[in-house]
C-alpha positions as CSV (number, residue, x, y, z in Angstrom):
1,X,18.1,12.3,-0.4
2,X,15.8,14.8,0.8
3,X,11.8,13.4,2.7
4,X,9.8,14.6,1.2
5,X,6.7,12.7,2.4
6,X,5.9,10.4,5.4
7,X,3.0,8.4,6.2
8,X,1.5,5.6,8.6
9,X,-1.5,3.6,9.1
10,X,-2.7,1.0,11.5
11,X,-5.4,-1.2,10.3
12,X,-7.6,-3.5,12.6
13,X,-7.0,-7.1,11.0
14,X,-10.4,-8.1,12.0
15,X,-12.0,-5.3,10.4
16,X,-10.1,-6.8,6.9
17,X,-11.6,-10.5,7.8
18,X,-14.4,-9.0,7.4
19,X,-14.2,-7.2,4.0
20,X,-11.8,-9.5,2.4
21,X,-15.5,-12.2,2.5
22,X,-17.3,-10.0,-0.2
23,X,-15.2,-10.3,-3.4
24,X,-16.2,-6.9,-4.6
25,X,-13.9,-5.3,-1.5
26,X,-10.5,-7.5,-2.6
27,X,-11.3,-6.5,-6.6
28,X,-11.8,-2.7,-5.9
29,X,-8.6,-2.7,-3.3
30,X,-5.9,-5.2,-4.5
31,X,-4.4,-5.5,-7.5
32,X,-4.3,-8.8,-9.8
33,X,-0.7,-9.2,-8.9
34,X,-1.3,-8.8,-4.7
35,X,-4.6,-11.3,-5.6
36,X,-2.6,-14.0,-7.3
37,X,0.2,-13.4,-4.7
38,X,-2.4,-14.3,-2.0
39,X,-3.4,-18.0,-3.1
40,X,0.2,-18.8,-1.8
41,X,-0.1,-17.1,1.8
42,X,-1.4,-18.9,4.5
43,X,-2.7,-16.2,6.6
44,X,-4.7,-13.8,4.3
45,X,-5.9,-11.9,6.8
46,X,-2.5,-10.3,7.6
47,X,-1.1,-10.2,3.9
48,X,-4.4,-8.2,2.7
49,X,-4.2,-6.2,5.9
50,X,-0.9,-5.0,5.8
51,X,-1.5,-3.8,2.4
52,X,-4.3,-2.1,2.9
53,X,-2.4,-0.1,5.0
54,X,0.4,0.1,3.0
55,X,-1.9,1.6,0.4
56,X,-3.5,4.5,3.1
57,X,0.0,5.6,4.9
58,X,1.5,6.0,1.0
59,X,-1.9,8.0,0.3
60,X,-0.8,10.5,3.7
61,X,2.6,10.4,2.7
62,X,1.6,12.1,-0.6
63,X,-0.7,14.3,0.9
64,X,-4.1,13.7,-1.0
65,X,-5.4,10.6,0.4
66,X,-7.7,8.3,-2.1
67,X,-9.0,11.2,-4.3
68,X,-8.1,13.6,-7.2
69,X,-7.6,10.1,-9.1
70,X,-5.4,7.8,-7.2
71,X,-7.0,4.5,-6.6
72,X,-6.7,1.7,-4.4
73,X,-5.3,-0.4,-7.3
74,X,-2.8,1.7,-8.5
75,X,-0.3,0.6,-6.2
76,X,1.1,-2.6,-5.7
77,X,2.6,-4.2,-3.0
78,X,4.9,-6.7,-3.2
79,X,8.1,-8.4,-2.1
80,X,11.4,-8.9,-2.9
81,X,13.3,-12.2,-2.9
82,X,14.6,-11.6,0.5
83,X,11.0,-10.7,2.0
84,X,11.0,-6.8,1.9
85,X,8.1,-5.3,1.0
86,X,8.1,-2.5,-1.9
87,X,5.8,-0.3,-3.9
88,X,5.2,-1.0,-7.7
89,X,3.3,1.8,-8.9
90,X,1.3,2.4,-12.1
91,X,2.0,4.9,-14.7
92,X,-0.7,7.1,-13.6
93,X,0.3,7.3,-9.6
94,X,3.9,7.8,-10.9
95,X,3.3,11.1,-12.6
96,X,0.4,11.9,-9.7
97,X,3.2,11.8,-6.7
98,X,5.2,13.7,-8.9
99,X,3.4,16.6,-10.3
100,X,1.2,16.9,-6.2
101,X,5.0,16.4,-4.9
102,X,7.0,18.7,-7.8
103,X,9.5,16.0,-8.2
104,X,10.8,14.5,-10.9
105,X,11.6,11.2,-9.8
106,X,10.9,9.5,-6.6
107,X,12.4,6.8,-4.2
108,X,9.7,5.1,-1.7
109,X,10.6,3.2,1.5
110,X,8.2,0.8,3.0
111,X,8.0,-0.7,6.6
112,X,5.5,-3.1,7.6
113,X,4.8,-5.0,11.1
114,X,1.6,-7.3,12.1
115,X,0.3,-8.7,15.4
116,X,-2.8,-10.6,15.9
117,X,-5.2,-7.7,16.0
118,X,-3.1,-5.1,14.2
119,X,-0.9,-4.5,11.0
120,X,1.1,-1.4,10.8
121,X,2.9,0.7,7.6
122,X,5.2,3.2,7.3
123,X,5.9,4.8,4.4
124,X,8.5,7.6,3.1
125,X,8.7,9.5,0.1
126,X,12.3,11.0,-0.8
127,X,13.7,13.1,-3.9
């Protein structure tokens, strides 16, 4: 498979501690499946953090950031059963990546890493 796209973000987790107090910020950011996914997480802070980030590095690793119609909430993080994180992407970011990208189909890798202050993604787009 050929990369296509790469991206990373760092995000400062107290910067997120801050946001994820005003409801409005998790509604416009998360989507209902990462906001029911997050009554079961202990540490909140971290989980929304590292998706936020997830969210901006796939954003660079298309090449458009949050603009000509990709939003916040139409990507998904979640987790397999073993732990590792993946994409789950709408309909409309699907055919987004792939007509900015000229792909027809895509495969997404996802890496993410938290310490106390930071949380870290890394993202890669291959055909």
């Amino acid at each position: 498979m050929k990369i296509i796209g790469v991206g990373v973000d760092i995000v400062d987790n107290l910067r997120i501690k801050k946001s994820i107090k005003n409801k409005k910020f998790i509604l416009r950011i998360y989507s209902k499946k990462e906001i029911d996914l997050s009554k079961k997480i202990h540490n909140k802070i971290n989980y929304f953090a590292k998706r936020f980030a997830a969210k901006e590095s796939l954003s660079k690793a298309i090449g458009i950031g949050f603009r000509k119609g990709l939003n916040f909430k139409d990507i998904s993080i979640l987790n397999d059963r073993y732990g590792k994180p993946y994409y789950e992407l709408n309909n409309k970011a699907k055919e987004l990546i792939c007509t900015k990208l000229k792909v027809k189909k895509i495969k997404i890798s996802l890496s993410l890493a938290d310490e106390k202050k930071y949380s870290i993604a890394f993202s890669v787009i291959q055909k």
